[in-house]
C-alpha positions as CSV (number, residue, x, y, z in Angstrom):
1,X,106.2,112.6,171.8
2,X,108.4,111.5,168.8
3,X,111.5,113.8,167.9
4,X,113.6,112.8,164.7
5,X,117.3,113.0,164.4
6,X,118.8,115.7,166.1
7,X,119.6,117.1,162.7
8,X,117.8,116.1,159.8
9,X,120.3,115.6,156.8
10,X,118.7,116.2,154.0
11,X,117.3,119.6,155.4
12,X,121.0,120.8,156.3
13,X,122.1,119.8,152.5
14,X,119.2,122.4,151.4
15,X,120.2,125.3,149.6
16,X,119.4,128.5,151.5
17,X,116.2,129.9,150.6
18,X,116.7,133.3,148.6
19,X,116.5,136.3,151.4
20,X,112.7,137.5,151.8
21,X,112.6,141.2,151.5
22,X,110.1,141.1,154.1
23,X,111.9,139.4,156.3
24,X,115.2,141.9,155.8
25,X,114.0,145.0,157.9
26,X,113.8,142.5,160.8
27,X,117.5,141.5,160.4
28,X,118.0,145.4,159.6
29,X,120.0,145.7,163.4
30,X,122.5,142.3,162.0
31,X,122.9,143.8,158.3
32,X,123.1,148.0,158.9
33,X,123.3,148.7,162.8
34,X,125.7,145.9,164.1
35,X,129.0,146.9,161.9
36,X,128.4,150.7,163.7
37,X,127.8,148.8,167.5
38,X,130.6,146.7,167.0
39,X,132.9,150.2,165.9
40,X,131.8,151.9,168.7
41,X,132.7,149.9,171.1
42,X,136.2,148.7,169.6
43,X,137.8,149.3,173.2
44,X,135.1,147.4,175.3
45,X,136.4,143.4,175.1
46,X,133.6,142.5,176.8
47,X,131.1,143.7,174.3
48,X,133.3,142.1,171.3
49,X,133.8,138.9,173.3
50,X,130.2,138.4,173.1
51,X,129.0,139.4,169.5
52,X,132.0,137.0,168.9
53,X,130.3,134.3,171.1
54,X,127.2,134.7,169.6
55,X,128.4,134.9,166.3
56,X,130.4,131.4,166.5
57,X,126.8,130.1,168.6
58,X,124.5,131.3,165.2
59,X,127.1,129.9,163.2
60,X,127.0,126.0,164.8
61,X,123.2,126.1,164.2
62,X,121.8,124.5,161.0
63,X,121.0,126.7,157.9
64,X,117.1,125.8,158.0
65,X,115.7,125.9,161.6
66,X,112.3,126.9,161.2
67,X,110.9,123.8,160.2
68,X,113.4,121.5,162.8
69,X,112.2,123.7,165.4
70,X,108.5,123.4,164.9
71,X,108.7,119.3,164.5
72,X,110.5,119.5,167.8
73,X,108.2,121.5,169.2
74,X,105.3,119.9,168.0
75,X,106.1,116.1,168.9
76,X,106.8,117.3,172.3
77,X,103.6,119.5,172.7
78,X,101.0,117.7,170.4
79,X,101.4,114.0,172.1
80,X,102.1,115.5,175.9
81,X,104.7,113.3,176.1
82,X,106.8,115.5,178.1
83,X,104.2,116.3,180.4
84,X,104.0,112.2,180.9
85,X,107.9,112.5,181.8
86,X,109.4,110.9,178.7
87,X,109.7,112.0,174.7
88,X,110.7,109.5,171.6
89,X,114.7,110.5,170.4
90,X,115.5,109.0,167.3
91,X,113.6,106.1,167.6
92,X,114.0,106.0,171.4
93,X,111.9,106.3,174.0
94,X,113.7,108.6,176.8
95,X,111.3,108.5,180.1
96,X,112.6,111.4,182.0
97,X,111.8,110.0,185.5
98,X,114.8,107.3,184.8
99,X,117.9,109.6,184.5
100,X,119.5,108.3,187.5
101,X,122.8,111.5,187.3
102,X,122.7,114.1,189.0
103,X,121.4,117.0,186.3
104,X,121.5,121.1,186.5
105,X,118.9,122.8,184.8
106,X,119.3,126.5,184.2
107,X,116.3,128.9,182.5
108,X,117.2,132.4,181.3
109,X,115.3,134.8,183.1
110,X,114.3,136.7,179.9
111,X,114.2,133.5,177.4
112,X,110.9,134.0,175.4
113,X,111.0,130.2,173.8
114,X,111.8,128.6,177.3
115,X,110.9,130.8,179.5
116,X,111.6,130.0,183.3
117,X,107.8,129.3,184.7
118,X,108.2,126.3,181.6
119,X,111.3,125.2,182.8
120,X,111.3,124.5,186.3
121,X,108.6,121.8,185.7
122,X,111.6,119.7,184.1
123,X,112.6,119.4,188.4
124,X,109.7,117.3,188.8
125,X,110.1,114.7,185.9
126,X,113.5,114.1,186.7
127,X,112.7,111.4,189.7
128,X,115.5,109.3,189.3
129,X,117.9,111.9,189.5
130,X,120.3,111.7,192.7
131,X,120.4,115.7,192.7
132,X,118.4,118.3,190.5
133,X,119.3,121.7,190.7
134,X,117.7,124.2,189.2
135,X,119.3,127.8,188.5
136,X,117.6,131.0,186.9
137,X,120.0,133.3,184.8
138,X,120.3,136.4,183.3
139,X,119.7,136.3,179.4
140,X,117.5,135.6,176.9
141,X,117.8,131.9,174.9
142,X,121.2,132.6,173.4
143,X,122.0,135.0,175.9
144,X,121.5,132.7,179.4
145,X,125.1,131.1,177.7
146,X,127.1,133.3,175.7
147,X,125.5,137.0,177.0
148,X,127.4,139.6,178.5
149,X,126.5,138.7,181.9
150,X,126.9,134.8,181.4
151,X,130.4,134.7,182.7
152,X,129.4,136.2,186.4
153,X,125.8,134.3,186.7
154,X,125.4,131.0,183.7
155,X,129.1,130.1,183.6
156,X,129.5,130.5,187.8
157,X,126.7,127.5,188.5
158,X,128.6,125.9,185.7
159,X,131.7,126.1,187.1
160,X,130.2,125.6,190.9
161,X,128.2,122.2,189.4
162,X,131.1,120.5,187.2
163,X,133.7,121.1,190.6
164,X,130.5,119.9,193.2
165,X,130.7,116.7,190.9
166,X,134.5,116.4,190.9
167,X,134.4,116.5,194.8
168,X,132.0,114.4,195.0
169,X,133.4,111.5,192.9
170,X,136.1,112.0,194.8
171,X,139.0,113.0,191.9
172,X,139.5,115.8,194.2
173,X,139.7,117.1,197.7
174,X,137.2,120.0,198.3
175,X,139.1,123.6,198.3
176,X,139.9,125.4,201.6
177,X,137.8,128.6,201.6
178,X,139.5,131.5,201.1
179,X,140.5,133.7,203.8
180,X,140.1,137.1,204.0
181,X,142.5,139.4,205.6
């Protein structure tokens, strides 16, 4: 499987395409139903921290993703080069079975474009690895990182991964539990 660039330049320096009216009533939630969600719920932070998070996620994206997407999709699909354990990256040939760190993999639970019976595959490719972990989350694509639960279930095997590693490379001493009294 051959992927190009992770962003192709001259397809971020396209102008936007002018808005499909077809395609509107499908955005009608973003355009007419999101200012009202986001005023009735001025005094829940949690709710504004994540349309913010989302918001800033959408915004990193590039303009044209349709057509990115469906290359992606296709050079890893078409030639079964995942399936074989490795896929081309700009010009590269990655074999999966080599990645000799430890990696955490983490599927949303309700992710419709990688959803978790496509994910945990990825554990079995990943030979090389000294430790895969693999961790199913609330959310949807966008949601398994910056959704409302994120913080208590995404961010916590995180948080739990990145400290495991700083133990075990030994910048750190491992924390005491907490007691309870």
């Amino acid at each position: 499987a051959a992927i190009g660039a992770p962003v192709d330049g001259a397809a971020a320096r396209l102008a936007a395409p002018p808005v499909n009216r077809a395609v509107l009533p499908a955005g009608l939630d973003r355009y007419l139903l999101r200012p009202w969600a986001v005023l009735a719920h001025l005094d829940d932070a949690d709710f504004l921290a994540h349309i913010e998070a989302m918001d800033h996620f959408r915004n990193m994206t590039i303009a044209h993703p349709g057509d990115a997407a469906r290359r992606f999709y296709r050079s890893i699909l078409d030639g079964g080069g995942l399936l074989r354990g490795g896929v081309e990256i700009g010009g590269r040939t990655v074999d999966l079975g080599r990645i000799g760190v430890p990696v955490l993999a983490i599927a949303g639970r309700g992710d419709l474009f990688a959803p978790v019976r496509a994910v945990r595959p990825l554990v079995r490719l990943l030979g090389g690895a000294p430790q895969v972990r693999f961790e199913i989350a609330s959310g949807g694509h966008l949601g398994v990182l910056t959704g409302r639960e994120a913080r208590s279930t995404t961010w916590r095997h995180l948080d739990r991964w990145l400290d495991e590693g700083i133990v075990r490379h030994g910048i750190r001493a491992q924390r005491a539990a907490a007691s309870t009294l």
